[in-house]
C-alpha positions in Angstrom: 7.5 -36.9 -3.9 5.9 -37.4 -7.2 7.8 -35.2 -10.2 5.0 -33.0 -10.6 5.6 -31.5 -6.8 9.2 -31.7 -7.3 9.0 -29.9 -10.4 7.0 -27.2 -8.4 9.0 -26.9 -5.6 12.3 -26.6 -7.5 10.6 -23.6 -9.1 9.1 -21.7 -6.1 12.4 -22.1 -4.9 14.4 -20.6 -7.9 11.7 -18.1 -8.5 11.1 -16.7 -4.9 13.4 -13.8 -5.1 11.4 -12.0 -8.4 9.3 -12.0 -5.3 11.5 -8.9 -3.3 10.2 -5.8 -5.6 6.6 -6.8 -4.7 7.3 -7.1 -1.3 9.7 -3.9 -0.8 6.5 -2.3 -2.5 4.0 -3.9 0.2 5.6 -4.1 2.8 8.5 -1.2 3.1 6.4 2.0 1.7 3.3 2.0 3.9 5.5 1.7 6.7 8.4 4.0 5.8 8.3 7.4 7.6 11.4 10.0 7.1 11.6 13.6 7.7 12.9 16.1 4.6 12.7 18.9 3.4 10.8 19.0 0.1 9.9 21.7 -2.6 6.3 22.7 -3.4 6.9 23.5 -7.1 3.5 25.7 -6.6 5.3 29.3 -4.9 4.7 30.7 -8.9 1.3 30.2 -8.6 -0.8 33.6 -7.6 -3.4 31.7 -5.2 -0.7 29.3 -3.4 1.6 31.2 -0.3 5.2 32.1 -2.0 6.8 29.0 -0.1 9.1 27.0 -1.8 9.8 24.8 1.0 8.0 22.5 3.0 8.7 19.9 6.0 7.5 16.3 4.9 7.3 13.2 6.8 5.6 10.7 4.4 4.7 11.0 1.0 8.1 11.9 -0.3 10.5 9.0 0.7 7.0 6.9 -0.6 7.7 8.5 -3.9 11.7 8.0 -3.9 11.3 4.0 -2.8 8.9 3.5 -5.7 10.7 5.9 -8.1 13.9 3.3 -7.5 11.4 0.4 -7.5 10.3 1.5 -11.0 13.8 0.8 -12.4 13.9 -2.7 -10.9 10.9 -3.6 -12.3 11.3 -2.3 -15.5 14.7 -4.1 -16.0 12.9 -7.4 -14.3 9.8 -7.0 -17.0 12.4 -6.5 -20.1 13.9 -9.9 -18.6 10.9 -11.3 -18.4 10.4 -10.2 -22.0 13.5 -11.5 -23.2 12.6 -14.7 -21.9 9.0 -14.9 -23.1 7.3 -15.0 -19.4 5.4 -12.7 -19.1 1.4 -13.9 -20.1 -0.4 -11.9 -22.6 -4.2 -10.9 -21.6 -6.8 -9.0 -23.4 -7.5 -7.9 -19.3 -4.6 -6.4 -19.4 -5.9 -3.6 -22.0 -7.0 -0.4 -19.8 -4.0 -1.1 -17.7 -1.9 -0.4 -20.9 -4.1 2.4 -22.0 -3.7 4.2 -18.4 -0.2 3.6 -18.7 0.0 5.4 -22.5 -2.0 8.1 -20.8 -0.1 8.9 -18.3 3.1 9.1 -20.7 0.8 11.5 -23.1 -0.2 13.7 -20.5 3.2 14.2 -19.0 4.8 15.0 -22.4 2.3 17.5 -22.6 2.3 19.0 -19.4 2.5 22.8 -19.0 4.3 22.1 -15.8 7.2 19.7 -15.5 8.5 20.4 -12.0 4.7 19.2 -10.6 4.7 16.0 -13.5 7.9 14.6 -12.7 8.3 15.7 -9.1 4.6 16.8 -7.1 3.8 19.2 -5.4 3.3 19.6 -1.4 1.7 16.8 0.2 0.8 15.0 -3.1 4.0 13.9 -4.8 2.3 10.9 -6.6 4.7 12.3 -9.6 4.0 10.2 -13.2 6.6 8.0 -12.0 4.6 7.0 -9.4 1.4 6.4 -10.9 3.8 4.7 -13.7 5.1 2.3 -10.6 2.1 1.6 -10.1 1.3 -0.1 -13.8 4.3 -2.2 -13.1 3.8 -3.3 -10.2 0.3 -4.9 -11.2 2.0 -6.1 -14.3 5.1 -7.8 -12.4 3.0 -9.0 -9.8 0.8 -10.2 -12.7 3.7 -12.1 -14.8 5.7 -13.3 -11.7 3.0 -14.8 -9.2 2.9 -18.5 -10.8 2.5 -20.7 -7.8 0.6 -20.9 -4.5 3.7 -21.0 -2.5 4.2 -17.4 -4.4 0.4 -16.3 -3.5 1.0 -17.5 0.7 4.3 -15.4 0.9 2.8 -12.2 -0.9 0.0 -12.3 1.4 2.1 -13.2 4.5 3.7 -10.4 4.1 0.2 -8.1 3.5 -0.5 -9.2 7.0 2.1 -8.5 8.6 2.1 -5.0 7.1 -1.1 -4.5 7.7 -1.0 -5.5 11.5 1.8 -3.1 12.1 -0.2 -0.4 9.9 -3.0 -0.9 11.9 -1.7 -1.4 15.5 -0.2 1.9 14.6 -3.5 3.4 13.8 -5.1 1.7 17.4 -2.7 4.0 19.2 -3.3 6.9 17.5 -7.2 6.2 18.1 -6.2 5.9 22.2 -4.3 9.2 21.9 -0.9 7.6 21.8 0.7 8.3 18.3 4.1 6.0 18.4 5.3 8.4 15.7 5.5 10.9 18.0 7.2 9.3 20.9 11.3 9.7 21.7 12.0 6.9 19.7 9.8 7.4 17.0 11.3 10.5 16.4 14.6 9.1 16.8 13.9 6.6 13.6 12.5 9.4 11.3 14.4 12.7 12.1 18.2 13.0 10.8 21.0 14.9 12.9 20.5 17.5 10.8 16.8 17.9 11.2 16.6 17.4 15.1 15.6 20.9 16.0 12.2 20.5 14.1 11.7 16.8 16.1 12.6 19.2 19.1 9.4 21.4 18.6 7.4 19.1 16.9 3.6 18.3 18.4 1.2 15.8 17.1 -2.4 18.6 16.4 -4.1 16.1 13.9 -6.3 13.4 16.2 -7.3 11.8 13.1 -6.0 8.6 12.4 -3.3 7.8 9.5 -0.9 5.5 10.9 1.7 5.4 8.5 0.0 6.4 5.1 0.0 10.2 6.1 -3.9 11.0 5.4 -7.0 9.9 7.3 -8.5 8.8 3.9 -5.3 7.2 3.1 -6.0 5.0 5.9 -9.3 4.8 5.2 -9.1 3.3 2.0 -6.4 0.7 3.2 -8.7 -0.7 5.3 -11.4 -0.9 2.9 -8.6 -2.9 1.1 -7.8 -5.4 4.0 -11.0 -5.5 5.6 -13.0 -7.5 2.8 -10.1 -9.9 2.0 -10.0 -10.8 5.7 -13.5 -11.0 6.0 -13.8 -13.5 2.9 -10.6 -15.7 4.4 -12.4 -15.6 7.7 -16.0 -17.1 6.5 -15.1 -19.0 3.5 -12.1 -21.2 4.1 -11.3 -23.9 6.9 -8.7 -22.3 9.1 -6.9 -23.4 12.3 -7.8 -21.6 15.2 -4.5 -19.1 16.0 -5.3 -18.2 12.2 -9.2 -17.4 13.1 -8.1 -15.6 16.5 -5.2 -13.7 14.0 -8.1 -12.2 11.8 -10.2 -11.6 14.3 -7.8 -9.3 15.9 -6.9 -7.8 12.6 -10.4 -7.0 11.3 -11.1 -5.1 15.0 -8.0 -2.9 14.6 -9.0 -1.7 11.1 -12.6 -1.3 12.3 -11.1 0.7 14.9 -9.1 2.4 12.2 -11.3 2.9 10.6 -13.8 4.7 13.2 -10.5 6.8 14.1 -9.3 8.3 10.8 -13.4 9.3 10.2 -13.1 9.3 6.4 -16.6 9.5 4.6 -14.9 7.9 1.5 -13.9 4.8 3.3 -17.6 4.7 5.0 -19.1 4.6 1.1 -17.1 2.1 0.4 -17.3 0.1 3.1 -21.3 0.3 2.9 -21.6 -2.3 -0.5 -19.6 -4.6 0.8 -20.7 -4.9 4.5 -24.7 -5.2 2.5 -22.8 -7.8 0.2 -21.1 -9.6 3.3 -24.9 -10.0 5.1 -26.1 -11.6 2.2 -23.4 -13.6 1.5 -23.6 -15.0 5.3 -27.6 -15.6 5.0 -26.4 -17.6 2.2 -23.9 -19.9 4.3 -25.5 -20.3 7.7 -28.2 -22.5 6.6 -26.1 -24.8 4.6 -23.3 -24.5 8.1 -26.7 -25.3 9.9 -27.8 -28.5 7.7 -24.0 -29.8 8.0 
């Protein structure tokens, strides 16, 4: 093994676990459902029913795992820091901006209960939408190798498969979140009596991600990058069959969760895809 290699594989190896906060953030909260009881921070407002309370099943145990995640990364980025590592980029300009932003507008807010916390069914609080800044910018100062870029995107996959098969069911009127054992996995003791009476009314799909737009967009995410690994790169057959499978199930996704947003989004690149294939068939053709 010439030094070069050796040199690289000593440092994917060293390096892999800066890996674990990307992956707990692609991989554990689209997936993690758990039922609580959660404030709505909007029963002072005239036009909004005086409830304080709400049941939630998704978006806040999404906010608490990035919330945490936010301190990891932070400490891992003032590491990083210390130790020079982390790449400086004039691309990286709006992100800080945004981030700045987001910090100005929360010191200002006229309502710190909704800032820090959210409100029902949108609890993407400024530490959320902070999380999210450092998550690109870890991702950004940690990713070095390809070894790095296989593993991030292994675990994508895998996500997205179970997202997705999730989704399929729901299309076929099976939602696996609403089975016995389903609820078993997101209801505590304490909140069995409302996994007693719950019923599944919403024949959207959302999988996972709580919204039918939700899952709209996430397909719109993972439907292009498998499309562009599927025509443009060599792959061995289990991988081709793999893809295939995955780009039906978030076609059918997307069919099933019947978001207009995902269906704009969607159009460019399916216009974009056509042309892009006109351009590769003939050259396929004259190989």
């Amino acid at each position: 093994m010439s030094p070069k290699k050796k040199n690289i594989k000593e440092q994917t190896k060293e390096s892999w676990w800066q890996l674990i906060p990307i992956l707990v953030a692609m991989v554990v909260v689209p997936l993690v459902v758990k039922f609580q009881i959660a404030d709505t921070h909007l029963e002072q407002y005239a036009w909004f029913p005086e409830v304080a309370q709400y049941p939630d099943m998704f978006s806040c145990v999404k906010r608490d795992i990035i919330e945490i995640l936010d301190a990891v990364l932070l400490a891992g980025l003032l590491y990083l820091a210390y130790k020079k590592k982390i790449p400086k980029n004039i691309a990286l300009i709006p992100l800080e901006i945004y981030f700045t932003l987001i910090v100005l507008s929360s010191i200002v807010t006229v309502n710190p209960d909704i800032t820090w916390n959210g409100m029902q069914e949108m609890r993407e609080s400024a530490f959320v939408l902070m999380g999210y800044c450092l998550i690109f910018l870890y991702t950004y100062a940690v990713v070095e190798t390809e070894k790095h870029v296989k593993i991030i995107m292994f675990a994508f996959f895998v996500t997205a498969a179970l997202v997705c098969l999730i989704g399929v069911f729901q299309f076929l009127g099976v939602n696996p979140i609403m089975t016995d054992f389903g609820k078993s996995l997101i209801f505590s003791k304490e909140y069995q009596g409302y996994a007693d009476g719950l019923v599944q009314t919403n024949t959207e799909v959302s999988s996972t991600l709580f919204h039918p737009n939700y899952m709209g967009i996430y397909c719109c995410i993972l439907i292009p990058i498998v499309c562009m690994l599927l025509f443009s790169m060599k792959q061995k057959s289990w991988m081709i069959l793999g893809y295939i499978v995955l780009l039906g199930m978030a076609f059918v996704c997307v069919m099933g969760a019947d978001s207009n947003t995902a269906m704009i989004i969607l159009m460019p690149f399916c216009i974009f895809l056509f042309f892009f294939l006109s351009q590769v068939a003939p050259i396929t053709r004259t190989a």
